[in-house]
N, C-alpha and C positions, 0 to 999 in steps of 0.2 A: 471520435473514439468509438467501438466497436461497443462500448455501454448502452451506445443507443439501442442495440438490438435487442440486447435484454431487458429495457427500460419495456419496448413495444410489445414484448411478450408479454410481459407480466401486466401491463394495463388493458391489454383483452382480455384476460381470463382470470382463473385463480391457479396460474403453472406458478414456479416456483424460480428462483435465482438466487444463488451465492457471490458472491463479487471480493474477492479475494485480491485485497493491495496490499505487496511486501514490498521493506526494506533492508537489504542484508548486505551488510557490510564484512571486511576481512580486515584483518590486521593492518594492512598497509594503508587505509583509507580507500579503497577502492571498494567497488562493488556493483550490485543491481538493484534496478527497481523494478521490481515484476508487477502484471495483473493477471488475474485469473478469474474468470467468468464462465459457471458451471451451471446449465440451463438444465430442468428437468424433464424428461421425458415427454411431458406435456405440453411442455413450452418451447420444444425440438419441434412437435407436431404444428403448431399454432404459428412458430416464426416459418416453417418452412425450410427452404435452401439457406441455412445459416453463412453456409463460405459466400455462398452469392451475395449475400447483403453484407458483406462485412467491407467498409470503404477503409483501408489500410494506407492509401497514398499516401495522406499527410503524414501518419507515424511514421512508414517505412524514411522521409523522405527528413522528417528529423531524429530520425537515428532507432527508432526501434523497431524490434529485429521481431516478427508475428509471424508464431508459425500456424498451420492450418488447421482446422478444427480437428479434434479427436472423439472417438464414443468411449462412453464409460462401458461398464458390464450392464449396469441397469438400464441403458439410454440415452443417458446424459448424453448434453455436448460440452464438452471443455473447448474456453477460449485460451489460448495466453500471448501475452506480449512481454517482451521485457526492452530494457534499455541499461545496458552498464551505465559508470557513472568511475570517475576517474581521482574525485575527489569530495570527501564530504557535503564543499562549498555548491555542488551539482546538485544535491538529492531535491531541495524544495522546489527550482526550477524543473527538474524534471516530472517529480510528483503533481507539478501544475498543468501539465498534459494531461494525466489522468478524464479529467473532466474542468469543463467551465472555460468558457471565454473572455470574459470580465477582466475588472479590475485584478489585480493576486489576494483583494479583502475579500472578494464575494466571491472566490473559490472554494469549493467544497474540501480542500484538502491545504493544509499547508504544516508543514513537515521540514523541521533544522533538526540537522545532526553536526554537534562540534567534537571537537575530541582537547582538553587540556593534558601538556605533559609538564609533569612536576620534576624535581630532583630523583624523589623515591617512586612515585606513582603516575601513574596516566589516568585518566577520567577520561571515561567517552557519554557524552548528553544527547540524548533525544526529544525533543520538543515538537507536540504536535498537537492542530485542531483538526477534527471532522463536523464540518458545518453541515447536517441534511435536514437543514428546516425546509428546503428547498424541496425535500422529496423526491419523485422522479422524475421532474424538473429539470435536477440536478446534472443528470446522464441524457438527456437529452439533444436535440440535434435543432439547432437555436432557427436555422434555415426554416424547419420546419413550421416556427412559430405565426411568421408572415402568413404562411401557405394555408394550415389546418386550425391557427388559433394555439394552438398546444407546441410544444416543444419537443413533446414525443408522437406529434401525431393524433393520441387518444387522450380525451376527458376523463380523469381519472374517477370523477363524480358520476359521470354514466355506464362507465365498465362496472362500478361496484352496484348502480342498481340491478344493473341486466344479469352478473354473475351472484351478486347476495356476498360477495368478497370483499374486503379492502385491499387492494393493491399493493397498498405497501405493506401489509402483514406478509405478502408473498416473497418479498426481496429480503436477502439475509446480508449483511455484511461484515468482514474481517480487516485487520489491521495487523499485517504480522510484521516481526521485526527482529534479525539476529544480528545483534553485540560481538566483536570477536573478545571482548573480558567476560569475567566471571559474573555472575547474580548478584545486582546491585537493588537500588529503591525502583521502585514501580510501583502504578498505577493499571498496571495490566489485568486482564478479567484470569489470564494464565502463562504461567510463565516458567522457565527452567532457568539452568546456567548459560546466560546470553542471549537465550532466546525469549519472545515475550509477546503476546496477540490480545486484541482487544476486539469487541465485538458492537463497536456504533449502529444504532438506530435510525432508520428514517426517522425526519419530523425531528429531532433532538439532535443537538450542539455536544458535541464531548473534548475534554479534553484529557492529554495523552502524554505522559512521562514516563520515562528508563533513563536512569544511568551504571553504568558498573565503571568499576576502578581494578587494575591491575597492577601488579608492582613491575618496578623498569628494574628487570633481573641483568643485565649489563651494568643499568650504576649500581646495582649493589655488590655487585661482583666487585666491580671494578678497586669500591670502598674497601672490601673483604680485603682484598690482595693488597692493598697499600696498606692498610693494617698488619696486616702479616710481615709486610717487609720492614716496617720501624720497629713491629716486635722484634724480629730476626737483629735487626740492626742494635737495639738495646743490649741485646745478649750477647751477641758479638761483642760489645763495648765493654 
């Protein structure tokens, strides 16, 4: 995953990185899982030819669609990736690409979204951990580990003596996530109607709920009008 590269930035120096993973769903059960990886000027400088290092094969090759880097106004480089997702039952197996090789326990992400329909209401649930006890570890390029000892390459204990930085204070992380219902219970750090984002820490385990609930305006329609026709019918009578 293209995490790598910002893992390698940020444990040379004190540049900076946002790592932005959404889930956004629509009405029908469909939708995307995007990433987003937004390097700072600094760490544009430090990483170099960003599109050159970016190894895409393996995503492009199970289904996600990476387009090429962008500059912001400031510098920045924006990465993204996404991968639609066809049915709920998709989203944790695809958010398992994100990062990590492993077993799906020692994955740094695992992410269910179900959806129940009631008579009256539908419920849609979101469940989810972000494990980064792991740290930059986490995003890591595991090949590496054989070769350099490290999994990114760099000792994250000797970047912070030579820079006076901790590494991981540099890496910021998101968790977004849009509902097609209304503003239900969360756990979110912010959130509106349907929409909802949390903001996990390196070094720290979080866990991650949303549900919202909608009314099924077809059956209650449906109720309404057959109501109306026994009234009608009574008066008739």
């Amino acid at each position: 995953m293209f995490l790598a590269v910002a893992t390698t930035a940020i444990a040379v120096s004190a540049c900076g990185a946002t790592v932005k993973v959404g889930v956004y769903a629509n009405a029908g059960g469909a939708g995307t899982v995007a990433v987003t990886v937004t390097l700072d000027r600094q760490a544009v400088a430090m990483v170099g030819d960003v599109a050159g290092q970016l190894q895409t094969s393996d995503l492009t090759a199970a289904g996600w669609q990476v387009s090429p880097p962008t500059t912001g106004a400031d510098g920045s480089e924006i990465l993204r990736a996404s991968h639609r997702f066809s049915s709920f039952e998709q989203v944790g197996p695809i958010v398992d690409e994100v990062a990590g090789s492993g077993a799906p326990a020692s994955r740094p992400f695992q992410f269910t979204l179900t959806r129940q329909r009631g008579l009256w209401t539908t419920t849609t649930r979101f469940r989810g951990s972000v494990n980064l006890t792991c740290e930059l570890a986490c995003f890591g390029d595991p090949g590496l580990a054989g070769q350099l000892g490290t999994s990114t390459g760099i000792n994250p204990t000797i970047a912070q003596a030579q820079t006076g930085v901790d590494p991981v204070q540099a890496f910021h992380f998101q968790v977004a996530l849009r509902l097609p219902d209304g503003l239900g219970s969360t756990n979110a750090t912010t959130h509106g109607r349907g929409s909802f984002e949390w903001q996990p820490a390196l070094g720290q385990a979080s866990r991650l709920f949303a549900s919202t609930r909608s009314v099924n305006v077809q059956a209650v329609t449906a109720v309404i009008a057959a109501g109306a026709v026994f009234v009608v019918g009574l008066v008739v009578i």
